[in-house]
Structures are given as structure tokens and as C-alpha cells.
N, C-alpha and C positions, 0 to 999 in steps of 0.2 A: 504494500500500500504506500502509494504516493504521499509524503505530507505537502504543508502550505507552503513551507519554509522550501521546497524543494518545487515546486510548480514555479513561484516567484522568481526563485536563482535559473530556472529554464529561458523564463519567458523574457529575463536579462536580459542573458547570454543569447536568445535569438536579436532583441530588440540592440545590441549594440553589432552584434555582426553586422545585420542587414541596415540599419537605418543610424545612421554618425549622427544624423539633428538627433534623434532620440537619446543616443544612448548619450550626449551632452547633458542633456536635461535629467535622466534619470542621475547621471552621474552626482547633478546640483542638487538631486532630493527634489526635483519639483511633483509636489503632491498632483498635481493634476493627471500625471502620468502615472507615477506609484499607486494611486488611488482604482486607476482600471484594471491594472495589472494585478495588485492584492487582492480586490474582487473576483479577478476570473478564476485564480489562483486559489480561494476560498472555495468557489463553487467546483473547482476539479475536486478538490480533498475531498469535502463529501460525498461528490461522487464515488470518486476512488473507494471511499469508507463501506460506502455501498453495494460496490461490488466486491471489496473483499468480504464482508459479511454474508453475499449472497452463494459465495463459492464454499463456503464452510457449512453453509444453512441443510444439504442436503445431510449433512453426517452429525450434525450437532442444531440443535434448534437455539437458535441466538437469540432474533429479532423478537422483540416484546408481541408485536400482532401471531406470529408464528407460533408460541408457547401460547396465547390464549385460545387460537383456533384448536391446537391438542388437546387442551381442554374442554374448549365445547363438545370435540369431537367424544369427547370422552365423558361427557355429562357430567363436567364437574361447574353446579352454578354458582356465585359466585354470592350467597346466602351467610350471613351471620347466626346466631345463637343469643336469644338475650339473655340480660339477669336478670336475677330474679332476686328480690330483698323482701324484709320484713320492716315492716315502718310502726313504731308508737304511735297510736292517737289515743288523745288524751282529752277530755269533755269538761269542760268548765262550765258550761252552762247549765241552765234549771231542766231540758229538757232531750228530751232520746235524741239521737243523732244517726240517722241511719244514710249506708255507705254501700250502695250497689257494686254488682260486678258490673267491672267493665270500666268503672269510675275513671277517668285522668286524676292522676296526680305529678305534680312539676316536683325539680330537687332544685338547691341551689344552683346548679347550672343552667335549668333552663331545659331538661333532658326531660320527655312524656315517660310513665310509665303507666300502667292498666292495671287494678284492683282486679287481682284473682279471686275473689270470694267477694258476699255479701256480707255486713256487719252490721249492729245497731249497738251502739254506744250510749247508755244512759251515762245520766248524769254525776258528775262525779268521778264516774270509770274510764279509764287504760285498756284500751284493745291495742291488736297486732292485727294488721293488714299486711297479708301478702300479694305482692306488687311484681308485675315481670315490665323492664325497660321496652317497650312496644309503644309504636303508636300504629294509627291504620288510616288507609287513604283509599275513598273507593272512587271508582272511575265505571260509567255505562256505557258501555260499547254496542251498537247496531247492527248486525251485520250486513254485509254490502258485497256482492260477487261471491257469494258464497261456492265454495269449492273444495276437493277432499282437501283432509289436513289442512284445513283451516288454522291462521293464526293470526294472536292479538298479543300486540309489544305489551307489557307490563309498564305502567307510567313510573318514571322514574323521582325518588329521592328528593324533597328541596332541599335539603342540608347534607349530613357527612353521614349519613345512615345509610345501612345495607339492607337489601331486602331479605328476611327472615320468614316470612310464611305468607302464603295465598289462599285464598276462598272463590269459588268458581260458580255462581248461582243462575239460572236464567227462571221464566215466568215455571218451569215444568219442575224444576226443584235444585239440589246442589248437582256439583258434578264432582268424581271422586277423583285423587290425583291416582296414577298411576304411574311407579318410574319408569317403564317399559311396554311398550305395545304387545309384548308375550304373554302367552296365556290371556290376550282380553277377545272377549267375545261380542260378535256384530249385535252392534243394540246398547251395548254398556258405556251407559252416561261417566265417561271420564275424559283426564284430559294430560296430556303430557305437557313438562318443562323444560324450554330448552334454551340454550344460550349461542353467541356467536361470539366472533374475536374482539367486539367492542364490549363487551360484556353487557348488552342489553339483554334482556330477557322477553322469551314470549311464551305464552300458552299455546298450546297446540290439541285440536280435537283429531276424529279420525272420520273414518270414511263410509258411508252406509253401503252394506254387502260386505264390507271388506271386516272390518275391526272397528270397532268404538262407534260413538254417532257424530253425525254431517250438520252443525250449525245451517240452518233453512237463511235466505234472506227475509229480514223482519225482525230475528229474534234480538231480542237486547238481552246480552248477557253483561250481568255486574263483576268486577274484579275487585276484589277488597283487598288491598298488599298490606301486610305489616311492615315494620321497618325500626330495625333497633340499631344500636352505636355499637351493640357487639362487645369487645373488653374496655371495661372503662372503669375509671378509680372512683371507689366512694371514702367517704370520710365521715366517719362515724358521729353520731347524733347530728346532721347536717339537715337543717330545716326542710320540709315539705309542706305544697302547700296544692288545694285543689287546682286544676286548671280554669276552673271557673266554677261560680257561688254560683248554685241552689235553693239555698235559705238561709237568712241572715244569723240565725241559730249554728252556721258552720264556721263564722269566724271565730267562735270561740275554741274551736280544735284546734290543738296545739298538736301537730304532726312531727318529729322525728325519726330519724334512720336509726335502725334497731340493727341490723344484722344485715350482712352481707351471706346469703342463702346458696345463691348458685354466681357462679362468675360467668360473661357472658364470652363470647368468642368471635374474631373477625373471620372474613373469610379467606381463603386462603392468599399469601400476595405471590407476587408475581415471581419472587424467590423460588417462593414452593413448589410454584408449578415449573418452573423451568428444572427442577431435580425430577419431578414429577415427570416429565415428558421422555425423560432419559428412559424410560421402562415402561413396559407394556402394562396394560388393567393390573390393580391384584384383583378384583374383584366384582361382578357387574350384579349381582345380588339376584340372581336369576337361577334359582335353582334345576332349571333345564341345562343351562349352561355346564357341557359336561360332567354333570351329575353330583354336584356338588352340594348334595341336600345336609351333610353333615353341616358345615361353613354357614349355612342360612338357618337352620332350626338355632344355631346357636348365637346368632346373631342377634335371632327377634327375642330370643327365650333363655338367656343367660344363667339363669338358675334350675333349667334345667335338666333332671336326672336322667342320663338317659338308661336303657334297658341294662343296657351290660352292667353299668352301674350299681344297679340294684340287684344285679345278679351276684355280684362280687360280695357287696352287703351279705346277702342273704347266706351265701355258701359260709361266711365265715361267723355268722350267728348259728348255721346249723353246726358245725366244726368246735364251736363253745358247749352247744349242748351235748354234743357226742362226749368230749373232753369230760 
């Protein structure tokens, strides 16, 4: 690879050979000339840069677009993990205080999180609300040229959040996600997830006759995305407060961070997958795939026993009683 420093000393050495007024003027440092020449000069090296990148790309994945397309290609979406805390409310008022699921609640940064349980808080009394860092954004899509494998981008992010979970509704009911079009049968309302080299996201249906079902023109289906920060530092007893009053009776709750429950997680960066692309699937979670039913029963069912297990058990309880 050519650098700049070396295009420059080229474009010199031709400009004084061929042309004496020039190579006067370069000689004086006159910017007017050094100024064309450092430019074209720049724009070689990148290029250069680019094709040496490009001649490496087939036996090592370099380029950042290159390592995200292995990725899509490999279903890996680029989805967070929220936390999940326990937060003090505390009722100073004369009168019950009650606290739905699903509630928003802010922290001192400004970060949503969503009331997992419903609570009623009299008077006087300390509860624990547990809170996962989420918020949700829905968006009503029309359908329009409907077509097999239909697909709808997932709207993206206002801020520095990642998208962490989706809900797929139309007028006929939910649709279920499905990681893989395997084993689904024509007629079953679900819907795949998939991603590309910019890391947008879109849902994807299937195809009537074929696998899954065919979005008609007309239908409006809703996408509800959540979207959480994924790992993020809390700091213990750090004020909470609703996203917005209900009843004047809530300003008297006095909310605090109790506990840090579950830690949230980003999704993977661009490190990872670039180690990531070095090596083939470990795993596509498809228990057709080469028969790999042991790998999947233990994945969804981690505890588990399986037969032999109990068989081992059992021989050696009967072995006790023999003894």
C-alpha cells in the first residue's frame, strides 16, 4: 500500500522533470501548487487503502460493513438485554397509593424503566417495585404490495438504546416470533427477525401455501419495539420518580433505588463479531439440524434430568439397599 507521503514525492518528481515553471514554484513552497498535489495525493492513499483491504477481504473479513453482513447472514440481531432493579416507594401521604404494571418510572439520568408488577401502597408503608430499564414505541404499518415474505423495517431508536424485544399484533390477533422458518406450518401466524449490514432491523412474514401466512393489502399491523441502554451503572439509593403524575396523592412517594436485580447487556460490538466471523455457526438452535436434540432440550431446560441420569441415581440406591 501506497502512502500520502509517497504519492506526493511521485507527483514531485514527475512535476519537476516534465515542467521547470513548476517545479520552481513547488520548489518556493507555493501553496497553490502543493495544495493540488497533497489533495490528489490524499485521495490515491485511500484508495490504495482500499484496495489493499479489498485483496485481504476474501481470506480475513476486515471491513466493518463485511463483518456485519456475516452477521446478518448468521442471525445475529443486534438486540440488548435490560435490567432489571428493585426500587423503595415509600407513602407519606393519608391515602392508598396504587402503582400499575407497566407504570414508567425515570432514574436520575433520565433513563425509562417499566413497573413489572402491580402494587398498592397505603399509607405510611415501604413497598418494592420491581422495574426492568425498557421503554416501548409503537408504530402502525399498512400494508401496501403485499407479497411473499413480506417485510416491515422496525423504526429505529431516538437516543442511545438498543432494541431488546418486539410484539407483532394485527386486527386477527398476535403473531408469534419464530427464529426459523423450520418446522413452521402453512397457516401459522408468525413472523421472523432479521437484520442487514447497517444493522436495521425488519420483521419478516411468510408465504400462503408455502410456510407461515401472507400479510393481504389493507391489513395494518402494529409493531411495538422495546428499547433499553442494555449495561448501565446504577448508584445506589439514587432518586426515582414517575414519568408522569396520575394523582396528586403520588407526589408524596418518595421512590428510591433499592437493588440492582439483574445487570443489563449491550449487544454484541463490532469486536465480537469480527472474532465471531472467523468461525462457522456453533449453533443454529434447530434441532433438525443434524440431530442435535441433546444441545436444544438443554438449552430450553437447564435443570433438566435427563433418563440416564436417573438411571445412575436409581442403580446406586438399589446397590445401598443390596449392601
Amino acid at each position: 500500500m501506497l502512502t500520502r507521503e509517497e504519492f506526493v514525492q511521485k507527483a514531485i518528481e514527475i512535476s519537476t522533470a516534465k515542467y521547470p515553471a513548476v517545479a520552481a514554484l513547488v520548489k518556493a513552497s507555493d501553496p497553490r501548487i502543493l495544495q493540488q498535489i497533497e489533495a490528489m495525493a490524499t485521495m490515491l492513499a485511500m484508495y490504495s487503502s482500499q484496495l489493499e483491504v479489498a485483496q485481504s477481504e476474501p481470506f480475513e473479513k476486515t471491513r466493518d460493513s463485511t463483518v456485519l453482513a456475516d452477521a446478518a447472514m448468521r442471525g445475529i440481531v443486534p438486540k440488548s438485554t435490560p435490567s432489571c432493579v428493585s426500587i423503595s416507594a415509600t407513602n407519606s401521604s393519608t391515602s392508598t397509593i396504587s402503582i400499575e404494571q407497566g407504570r414508567s418510572i425515570m432514574d436520575a439520568s433520565g433513563r425509562l424503566h417499566r413497573s413489572e408488577i402491580s402494587v398498592d401502597i397505603g399509607a405510611g408503608e415501604t413497598a418494592l417495585i420491581t422495574a426492568s430499564q425498557l421503554y416501548s414505541k409503537e408504530e402502525v404499518h399498512t400494508v401496501s404490495n403485499g407479497r411473499p415474505f413480506y417485510e416491515i423495517q422496525v423504526a429505529t431508536a431516538d437516543d442511545d438504546s438498543y432494541l431488546c424485544g418486539l410484539s407483532v399484533i394485527d386486527s386477527s390477533g398476535g403473531y408469534e416470533y419464530r427464529e426459523r422458518y423450520v418446522n413452521t406450518l402453512d397457516g401459522e401466524r408468525v413472523y421472523h427477525i432479521e437484520t442487514d449490514e447497517r444493522r436495521r432491523v425488519y420483521v419478516r412474514f411468510g408465504q400462503d401455501g408455502v410456510v407461515g401466512t401472507q400479510p393481504v393489502d389493507g391489513t395494518e399491523i402494529t409493531i411495538t419495539s422495546y428499547y433499553s441502554m442494555g449495561d448501565i451503572e446504577y448508584k445506589s439509593g439514587s432518586p426515582m420518580v414517575f414519568e408522569s403524575m396520575l394523582d396528586p396523592s403520588e407526589a408524596y412517594l418518595d421512590m428510591k433505588l433499592s437493588e440492582v436485580m439483574s445487570s443489563g447487556k449491550n449487544p454484541p460490538t463490532i469486536q465480537t463479531l469480527r472474532e465471531l466471523a472467523k468461525y462457522p455457526s456453533i449453533y443454529n438452535h434447530n434441532a433438525v439440524f443434524l440431530g442435535e436434540f441433546d444441545f436444544l432440550v438443554r438449552r430450553n431446560f437447564p435443570s433438566l434430568q435427563f433418563l440416564s441420569v436417573w438411571n445412575e441415581a436409581i442403580e446406586e440406591s438399589i446397590r445401598g439397599v443390596i449392601r
